[in-house]
C-alpha atoms as one frame of an Amber mdcrd trajectory, in Angstrom:
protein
  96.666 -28.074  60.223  96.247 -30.945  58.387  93.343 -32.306  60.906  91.669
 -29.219  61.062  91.829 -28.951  56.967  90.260 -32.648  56.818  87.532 -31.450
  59.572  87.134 -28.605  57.150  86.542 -30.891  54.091  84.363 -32.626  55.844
  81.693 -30.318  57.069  82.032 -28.645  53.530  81.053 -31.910  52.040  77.460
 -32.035  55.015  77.048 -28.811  53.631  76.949 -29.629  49.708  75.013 -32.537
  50.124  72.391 -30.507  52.480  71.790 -27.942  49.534  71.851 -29.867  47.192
  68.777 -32.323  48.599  66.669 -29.086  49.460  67.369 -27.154  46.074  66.324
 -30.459  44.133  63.494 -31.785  46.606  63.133 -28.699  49.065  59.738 -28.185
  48.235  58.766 -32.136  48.236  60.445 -32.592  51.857  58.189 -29.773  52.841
  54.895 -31.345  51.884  55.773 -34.815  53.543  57.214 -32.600  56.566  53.427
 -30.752  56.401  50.953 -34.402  55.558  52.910 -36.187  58.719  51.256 -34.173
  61.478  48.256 -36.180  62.065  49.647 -38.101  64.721  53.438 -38.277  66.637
  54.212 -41.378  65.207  54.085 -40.319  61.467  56.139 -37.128  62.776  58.648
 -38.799  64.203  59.203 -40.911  61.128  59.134 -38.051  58.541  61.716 -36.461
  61.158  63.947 -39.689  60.859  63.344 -39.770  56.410  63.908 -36.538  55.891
  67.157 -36.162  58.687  68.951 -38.818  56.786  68.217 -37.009  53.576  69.314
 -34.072  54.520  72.212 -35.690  56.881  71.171 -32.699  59.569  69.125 -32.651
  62.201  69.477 -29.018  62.678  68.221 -28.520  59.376  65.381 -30.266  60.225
  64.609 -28.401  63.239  64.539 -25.278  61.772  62.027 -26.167  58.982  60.077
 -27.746  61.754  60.334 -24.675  63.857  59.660 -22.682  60.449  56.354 -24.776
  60.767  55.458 -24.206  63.790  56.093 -20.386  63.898  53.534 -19.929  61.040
  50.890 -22.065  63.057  50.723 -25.055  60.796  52.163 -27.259  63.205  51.404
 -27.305  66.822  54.849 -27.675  69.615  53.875 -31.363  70.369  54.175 -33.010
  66.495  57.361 -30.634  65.793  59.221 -32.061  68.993  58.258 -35.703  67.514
  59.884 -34.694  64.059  63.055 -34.011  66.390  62.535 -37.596  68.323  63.034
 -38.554  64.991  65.428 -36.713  63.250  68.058 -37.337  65.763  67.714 -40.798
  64.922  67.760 -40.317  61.490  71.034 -38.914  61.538  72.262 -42.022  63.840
  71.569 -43.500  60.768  73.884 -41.437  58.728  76.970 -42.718  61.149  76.345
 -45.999  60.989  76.424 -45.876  57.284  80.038 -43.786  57.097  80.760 -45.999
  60.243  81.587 -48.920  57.427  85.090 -48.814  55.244  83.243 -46.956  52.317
  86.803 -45.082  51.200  86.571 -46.387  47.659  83.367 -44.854  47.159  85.290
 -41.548  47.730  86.722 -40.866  44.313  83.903 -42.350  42.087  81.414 -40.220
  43.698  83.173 -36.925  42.612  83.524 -38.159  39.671  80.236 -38.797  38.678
  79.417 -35.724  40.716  81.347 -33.578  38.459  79.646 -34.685  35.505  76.801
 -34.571  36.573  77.179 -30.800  37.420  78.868 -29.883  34.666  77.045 -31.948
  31.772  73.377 -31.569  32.984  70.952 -29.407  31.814  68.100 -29.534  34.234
  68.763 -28.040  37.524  67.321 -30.828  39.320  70.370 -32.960  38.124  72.817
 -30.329  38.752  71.690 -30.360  42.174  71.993 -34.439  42.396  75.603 -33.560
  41.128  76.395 -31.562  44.463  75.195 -33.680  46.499  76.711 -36.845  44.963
  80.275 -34.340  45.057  79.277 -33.527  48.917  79.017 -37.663  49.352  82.354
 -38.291  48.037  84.262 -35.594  50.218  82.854 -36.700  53.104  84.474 -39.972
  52.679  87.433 -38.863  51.819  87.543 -35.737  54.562  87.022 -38.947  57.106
  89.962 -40.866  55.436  92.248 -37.996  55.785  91.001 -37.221  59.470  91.900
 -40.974  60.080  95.221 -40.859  58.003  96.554 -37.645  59.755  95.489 -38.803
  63.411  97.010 -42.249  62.803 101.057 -40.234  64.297  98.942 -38.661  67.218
  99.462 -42.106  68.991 102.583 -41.530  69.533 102.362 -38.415  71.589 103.357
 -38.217  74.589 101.506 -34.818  75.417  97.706 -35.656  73.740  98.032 -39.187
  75.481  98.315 -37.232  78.610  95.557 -34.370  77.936  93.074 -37.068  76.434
  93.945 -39.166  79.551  92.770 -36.523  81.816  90.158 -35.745  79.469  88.679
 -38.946  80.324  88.692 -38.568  84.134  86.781 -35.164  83.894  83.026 -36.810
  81.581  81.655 -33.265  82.529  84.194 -31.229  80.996  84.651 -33.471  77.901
  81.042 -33.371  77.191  81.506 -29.214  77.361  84.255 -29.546  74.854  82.058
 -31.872  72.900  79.122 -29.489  72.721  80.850 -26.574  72.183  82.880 -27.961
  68.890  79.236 -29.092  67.983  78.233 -25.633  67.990  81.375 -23.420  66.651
  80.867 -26.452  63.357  76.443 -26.659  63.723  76.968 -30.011  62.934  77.034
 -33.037  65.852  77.135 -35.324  62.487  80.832 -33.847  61.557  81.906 -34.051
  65.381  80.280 -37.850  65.826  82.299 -38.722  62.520  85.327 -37.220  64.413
  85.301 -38.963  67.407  84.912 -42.290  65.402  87.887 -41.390  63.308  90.145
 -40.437  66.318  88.862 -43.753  67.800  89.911 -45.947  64.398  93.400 -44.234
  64.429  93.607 -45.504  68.250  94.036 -41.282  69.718  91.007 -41.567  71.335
  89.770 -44.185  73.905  85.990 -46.011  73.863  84.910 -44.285  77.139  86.364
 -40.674  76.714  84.368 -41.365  72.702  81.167 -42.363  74.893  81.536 -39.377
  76.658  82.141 -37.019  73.570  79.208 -38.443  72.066  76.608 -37.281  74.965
  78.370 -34.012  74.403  77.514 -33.592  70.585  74.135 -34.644  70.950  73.628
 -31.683  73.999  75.309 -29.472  71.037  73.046 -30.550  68.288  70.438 -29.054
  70.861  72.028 -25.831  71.110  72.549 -24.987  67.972  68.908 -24.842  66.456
  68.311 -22.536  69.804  71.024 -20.112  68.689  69.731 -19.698  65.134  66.170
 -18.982  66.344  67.126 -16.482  68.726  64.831 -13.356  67.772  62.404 -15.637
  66.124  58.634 -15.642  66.900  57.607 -17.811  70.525  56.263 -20.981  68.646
  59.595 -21.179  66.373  61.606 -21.359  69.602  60.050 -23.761  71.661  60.923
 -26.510  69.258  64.144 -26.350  69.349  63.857 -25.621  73.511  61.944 -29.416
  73.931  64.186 -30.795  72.040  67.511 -29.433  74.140  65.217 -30.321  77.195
  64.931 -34.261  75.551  68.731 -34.217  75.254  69.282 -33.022  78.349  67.679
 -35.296  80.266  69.014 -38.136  78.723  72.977 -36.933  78.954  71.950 -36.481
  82.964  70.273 -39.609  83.139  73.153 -41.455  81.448  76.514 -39.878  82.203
  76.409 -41.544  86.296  75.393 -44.855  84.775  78.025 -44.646  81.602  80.483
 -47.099  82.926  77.843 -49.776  83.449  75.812 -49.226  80.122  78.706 -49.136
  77.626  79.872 -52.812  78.363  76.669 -54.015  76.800  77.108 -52.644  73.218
  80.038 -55.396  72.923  76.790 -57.976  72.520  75.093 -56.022  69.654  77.651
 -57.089  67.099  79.742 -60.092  67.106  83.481 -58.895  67.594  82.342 -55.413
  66.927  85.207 -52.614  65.979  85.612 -49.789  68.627  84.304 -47.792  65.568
  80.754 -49.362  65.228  80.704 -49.574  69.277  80.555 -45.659  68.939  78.201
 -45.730  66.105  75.674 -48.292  67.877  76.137 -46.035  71.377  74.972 -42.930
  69.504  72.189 -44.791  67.745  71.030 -46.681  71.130  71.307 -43.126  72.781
  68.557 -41.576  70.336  66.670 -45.002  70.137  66.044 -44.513  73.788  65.127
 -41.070  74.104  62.918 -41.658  71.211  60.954 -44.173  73.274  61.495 -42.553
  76.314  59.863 -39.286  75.272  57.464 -40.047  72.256  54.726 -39.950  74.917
  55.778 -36.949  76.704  55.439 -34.660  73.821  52.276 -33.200  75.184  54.040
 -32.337  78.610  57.075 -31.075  77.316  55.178 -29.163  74.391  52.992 -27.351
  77.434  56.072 -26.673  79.611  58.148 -24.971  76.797  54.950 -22.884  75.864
  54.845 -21.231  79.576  58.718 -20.252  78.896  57.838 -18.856  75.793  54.269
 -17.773  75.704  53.100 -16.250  72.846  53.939 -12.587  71.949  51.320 -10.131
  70.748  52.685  -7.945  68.306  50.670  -5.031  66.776  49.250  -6.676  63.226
  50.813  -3.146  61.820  53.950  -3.981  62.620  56.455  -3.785  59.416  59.312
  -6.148  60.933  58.616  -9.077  58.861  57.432 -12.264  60.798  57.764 -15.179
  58.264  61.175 -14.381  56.300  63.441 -16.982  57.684  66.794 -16.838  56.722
  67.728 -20.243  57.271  65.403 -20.919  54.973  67.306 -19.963  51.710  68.914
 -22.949  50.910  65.649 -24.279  50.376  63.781 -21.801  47.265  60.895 -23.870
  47.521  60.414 -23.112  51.308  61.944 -19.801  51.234  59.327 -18.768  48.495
  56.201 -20.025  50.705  57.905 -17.709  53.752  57.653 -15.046  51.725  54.204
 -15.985  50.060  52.978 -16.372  53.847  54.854 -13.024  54.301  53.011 -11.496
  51.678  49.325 -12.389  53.110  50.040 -10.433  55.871  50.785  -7.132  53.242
  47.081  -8.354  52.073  45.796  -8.356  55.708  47.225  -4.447  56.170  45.939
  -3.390  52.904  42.151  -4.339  53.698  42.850  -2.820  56.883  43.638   0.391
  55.272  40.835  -0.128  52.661  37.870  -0.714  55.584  39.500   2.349  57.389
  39.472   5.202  54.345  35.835   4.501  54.274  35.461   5.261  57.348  37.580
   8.308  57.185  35.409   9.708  54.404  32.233   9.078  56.809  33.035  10.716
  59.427  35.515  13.442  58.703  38.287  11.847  60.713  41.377  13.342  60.779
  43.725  10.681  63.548  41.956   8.110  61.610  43.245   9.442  58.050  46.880
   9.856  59.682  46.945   6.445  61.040  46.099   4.785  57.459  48.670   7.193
  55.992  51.193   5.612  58.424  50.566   2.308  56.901  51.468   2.465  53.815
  55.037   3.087  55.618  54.449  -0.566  57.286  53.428  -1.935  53.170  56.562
  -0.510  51.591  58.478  -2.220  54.973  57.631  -5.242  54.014  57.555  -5.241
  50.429  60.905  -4.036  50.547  61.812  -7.300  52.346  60.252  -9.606  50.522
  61.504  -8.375  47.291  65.292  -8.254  48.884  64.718 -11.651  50.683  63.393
 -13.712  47.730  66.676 -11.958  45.831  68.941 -13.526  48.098  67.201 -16.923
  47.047  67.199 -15.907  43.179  70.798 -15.582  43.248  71.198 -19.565  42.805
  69.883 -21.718  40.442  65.987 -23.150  40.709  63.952 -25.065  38.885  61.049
 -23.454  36.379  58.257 -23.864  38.650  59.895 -22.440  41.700  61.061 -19.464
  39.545  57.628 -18.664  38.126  55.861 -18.365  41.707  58.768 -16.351  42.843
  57.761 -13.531  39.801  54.514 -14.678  40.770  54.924 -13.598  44.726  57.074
 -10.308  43.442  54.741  -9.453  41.108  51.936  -9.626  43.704  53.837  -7.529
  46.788  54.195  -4.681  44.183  50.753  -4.481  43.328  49.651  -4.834  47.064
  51.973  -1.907  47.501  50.708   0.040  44.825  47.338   0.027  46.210  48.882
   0.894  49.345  50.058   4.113  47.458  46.526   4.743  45.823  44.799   4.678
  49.608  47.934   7.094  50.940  48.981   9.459  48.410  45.604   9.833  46.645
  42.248   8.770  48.351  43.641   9.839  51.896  44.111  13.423  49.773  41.361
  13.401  48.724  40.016  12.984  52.309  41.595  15.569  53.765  40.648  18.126
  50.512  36.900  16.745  51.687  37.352  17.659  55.270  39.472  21.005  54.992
  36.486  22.455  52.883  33.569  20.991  54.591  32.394  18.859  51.343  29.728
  16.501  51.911  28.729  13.275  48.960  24.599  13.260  47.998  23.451  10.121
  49.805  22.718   8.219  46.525  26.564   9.251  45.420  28.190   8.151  48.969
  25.614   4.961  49.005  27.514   3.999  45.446  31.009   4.606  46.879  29.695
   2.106  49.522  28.588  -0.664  47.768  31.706  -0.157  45.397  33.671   0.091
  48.171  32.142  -3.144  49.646  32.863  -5.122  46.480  36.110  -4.297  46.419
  37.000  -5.252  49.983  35.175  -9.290  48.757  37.444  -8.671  45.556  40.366
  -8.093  47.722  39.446 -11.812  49.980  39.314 -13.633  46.465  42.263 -11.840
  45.151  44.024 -13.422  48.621  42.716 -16.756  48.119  43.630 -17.300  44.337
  47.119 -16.099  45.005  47.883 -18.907  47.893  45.755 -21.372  45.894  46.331
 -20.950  42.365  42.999 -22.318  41.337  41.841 -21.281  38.136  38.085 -21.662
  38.523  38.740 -18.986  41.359  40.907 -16.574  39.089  38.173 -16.726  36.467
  35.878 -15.465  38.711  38.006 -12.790  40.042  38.917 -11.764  36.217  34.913
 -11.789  35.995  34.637  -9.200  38.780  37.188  -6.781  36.735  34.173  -6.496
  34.225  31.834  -5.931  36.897  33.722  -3.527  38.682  33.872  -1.662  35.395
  30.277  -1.755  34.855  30.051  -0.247  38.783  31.861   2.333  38.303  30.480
   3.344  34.609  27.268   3.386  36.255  27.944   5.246  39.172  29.832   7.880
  37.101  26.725   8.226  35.184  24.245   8.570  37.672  26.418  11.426  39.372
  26.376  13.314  35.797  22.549  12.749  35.897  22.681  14.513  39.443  25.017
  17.263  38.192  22.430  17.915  35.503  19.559  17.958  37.790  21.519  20.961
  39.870  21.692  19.250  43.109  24.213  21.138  45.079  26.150  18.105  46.771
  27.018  16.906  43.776  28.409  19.751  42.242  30.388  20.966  45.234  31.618
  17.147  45.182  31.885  16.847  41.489  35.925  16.499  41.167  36.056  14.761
  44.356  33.492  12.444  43.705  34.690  11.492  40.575  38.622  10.525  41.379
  37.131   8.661  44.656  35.957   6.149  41.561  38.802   6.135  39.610  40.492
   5.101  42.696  38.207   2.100  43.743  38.535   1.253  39.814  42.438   1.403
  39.653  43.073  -0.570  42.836  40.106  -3.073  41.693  42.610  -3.820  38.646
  45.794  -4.541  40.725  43.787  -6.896  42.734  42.470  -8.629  39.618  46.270
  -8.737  38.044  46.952 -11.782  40.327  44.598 -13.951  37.991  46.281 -13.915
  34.828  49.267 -15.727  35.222  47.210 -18.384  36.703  44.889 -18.464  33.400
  47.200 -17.841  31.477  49.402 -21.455  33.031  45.724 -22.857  32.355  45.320
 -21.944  28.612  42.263 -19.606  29.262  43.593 -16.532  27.905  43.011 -15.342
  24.645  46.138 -13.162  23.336  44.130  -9.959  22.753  40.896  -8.372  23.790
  40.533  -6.516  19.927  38.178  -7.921  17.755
């Protein structure tokens, strides 16, 4: 009990210092993750930064798959950010690999603090991970403490000694503890404190080590499963990568190993283990840096990619793994939302056409997607409350109101096209109504501004640019004037007694309002954005 409670403090301890490096630099990680893809040597060094950062390579693997699922990474640069971060977190060992136990206590301490003194949440978050630090330390001194009386049984000797003549099943064993704790950096700190305390020998620790790097490749599999095609076939290369090597290696072990005695002089068993798993990585680094191309190809014919119906309400970008990060979390849903956008002017371009030609299937089928708009603004809104339920920073907080605040008035138009214009659709075709030509050739051109309004509306809300939110705040005036003027000239026709209009009259009339009222929960995105900017005034009375 008292080894598995150490084990236990120690993967708590990866954990806190994991969240608290993405909910203080999430967002910045994700930005050097996105500028390294220009070639696969800058990807496989962001991979190796950002691994020992984080102290996870599965973590990095699923923000690279999170990457490449959205299409802003292509399968060959995210399997170099693996290369990498599997190294980085060779890294990570040989720094715990040293006697660091006094490091233990003063790092909680000043954790503590930290946490509890600070008022940004930026420090607060430095705090946890400075607190995670310090129990990792001392989870690996009490690992090392309780193992040191497993010497002296007679009954582990013999199971670890038989262990040791079976490499296939202790590699198994390896991976599978890898998985059941997601993290091969807890199970590599393991073996190396079994191996201090003398319970377990250099060869059978050799072996376990080939079996927590297969692991690390399983897990980021498992958590994708479901995923989109391009999310999975990251984490696919990179179990093919680790594959390889533990069948390349494992026949050869015996004559490999004796060689890591040079890299040090008089080297501890414990930094023997921590230089095998770093050589390990080092060489499958090398090995496969030029293969990324190959491997990327091969894993995209076992998972081609899989056309889904754009209408489709399951959400594509909300990745749960994703939370721990707001910054990232919030762009999945931002991405999320774009694809609400896409549906909407899909909905928009189709009424039109409904009104034209008196099509009933066509009015049905835009009614049934404002089902797929409330689907996914009803899980946006509950996934970016699962990430407001910790504490982030200002900025990330005002673009998650932001995104919010944007879904509901994408599904509010949604409602406008369903429950009123597609109404008055069908109230057009029941009684055989037919627009004037000048008063359908208005709705057109109204019609057409609004679907451009919609595009700009889109583009200021993923790029925040004020020069662009001005002019869409701009177009809320001219809109106005459209519809004043259209209005207007339909009265003109009433008074002139010409008999579309009249029959039309009502009809004609709301179809404006309509255009006008979803026109003005397009233009809603700008303000925040002028507002940030200081181009506001407070009121529009004189």
């Amino acid at each position: 009990m008292n080894l598995l409670g150490a084990a236990a403090l120690l993967l708590w301890g990866l954990r806190m210092v994991r969240t608290g490096v993405l909910r203080a630099y999430g967002g910045d990680l994700r930005r050097v993750l996105g500028r390294s893809m220009s070639n696969r040597f800058s990807a496989l060094f962001s991979g190796l930064g950002i691994a020992m950062v984080l102290q996870s390579s599965t973590a990095t693997a699923l923000m690279a798959a999170s990457f490449a699922s959205r299409g802003l990474v292509h399968t060959a640069p995210a399997l170099a950010i693996m290369l990498g971060a599997d190294v980085g977190t060779t890294l990570v060992v040989q720094i715990f690999s040293f006697k660091l136990n006094w490091l233990s206590p003063l790092l909680i301490l000043i954790g503590v603090i930290a946490f509890n003194t600070a008022r940004s949440t930026r420090a607060r978050d430095l705090g946890r991970t400075a607190v995670g630090l310090g129990l990792i330390l001392l989870g690996l001194q009490l690992i090392s403490a309780t193992a040191e009386p497993m010497r002296q049984s007679e009954v582990l000797t013999m199971v670890l000694g038989a262990l040791g003549d079976e490499p296939t099943i202790a590699i198994l064993i390896a991976a599978l503890l890898t998985v059941l704790s997601t993290s091969s950096l807890a199970i590599v700190l393991l073996i190396i404190s079994l191996v201090a305390a003398g319970v377990v020998s250099l060869p059978l620790a050799f072996t376990l080590v080939l079996g927590a790097n297969l692991g690390s490749a399983v897990t980021p599999l498992i958590a994708t499963i479901g995923a989109e095609p391009e999310a999975r076939r990251v984490p696919l290369g990179n179990l093919l990568f680790r594959l390889v090597g533990v069948v390349i290696l494992l026949p050869v072990l015996s004559l490999v190993t004796p060689y890591l005695a040079l890299v040090e002089p008089e080297p501890e068993p414990v930094r023997q283990v921590a230089n095998f798993h770093t050589a390990f990585n080092l060489a499958l680094a090398v090995l496969f840096i030029g293969l990324t191309g190959p491997v990327a190809r091969l894993c995209t014919r076992i998972f081609p990619d899989r056309l889904l119906p754009e209408e489709t309400a399951r959400p594509r970008h909300l990745d749960p793994g994703a939370l721990e990060s707001p910054a990232v979390a919030i762009a999945n849903a931002a991405r999320e939302t774009l694809r609400m956008g896409d549906i909407v002017e899909k909905m928009l371009r189709q009424s039109l056409d409904v009104f034209r030609n008196d099509d009933r299937k066509l009015l049905r089928e835009v009614e049934s997607r404002d089902d797929d708009i409330d689907g996914l603004h009803e899980a946006i809104k509950l996934y970016l409350t699962e990430v407001s339920r910790d504490a982030i920073d200002s900025r990330d907080s005002k673009r998650l109101i932001d995104v919010i605040t944007f879904t509901t008035n994408l599904e509010h138009i949604g409602d406008i096209i369903d429950k009123s214009l597609m109404e008055l659709a069908a109230k057009k075709i029941k009684n055989r109504l037919q627009f004037s030509d000048e008063g359908f050739r208005e709705i057109c051109d109204m019609h057409g501004r609004l679907i451009e309004n919609l595009t700009l509306a889109l583009n200021v809300f993923i790029a925040g640019d004020p020069k662009m939110a001005r002019k869409l705040l701009e177009e809320k005036i001219v809109f106005r004037e459209l519809e004043r003027t259209a209005s207007e000239n339909h009265l003109a026709r009433l008074r002139s007694g010409k008999k579309e209009s009249i029959e039309t009259s009502s009809l004609h009339l709301d179809v404006l309002r309509d255009l006008k009222r979803i026109n003005s929960h397009l233009t809603s995105v700008a303000y925040p954005i002028l507002d940030a900017a200081g181009e506001l005034s407070r009121s529009r009375l004189k």
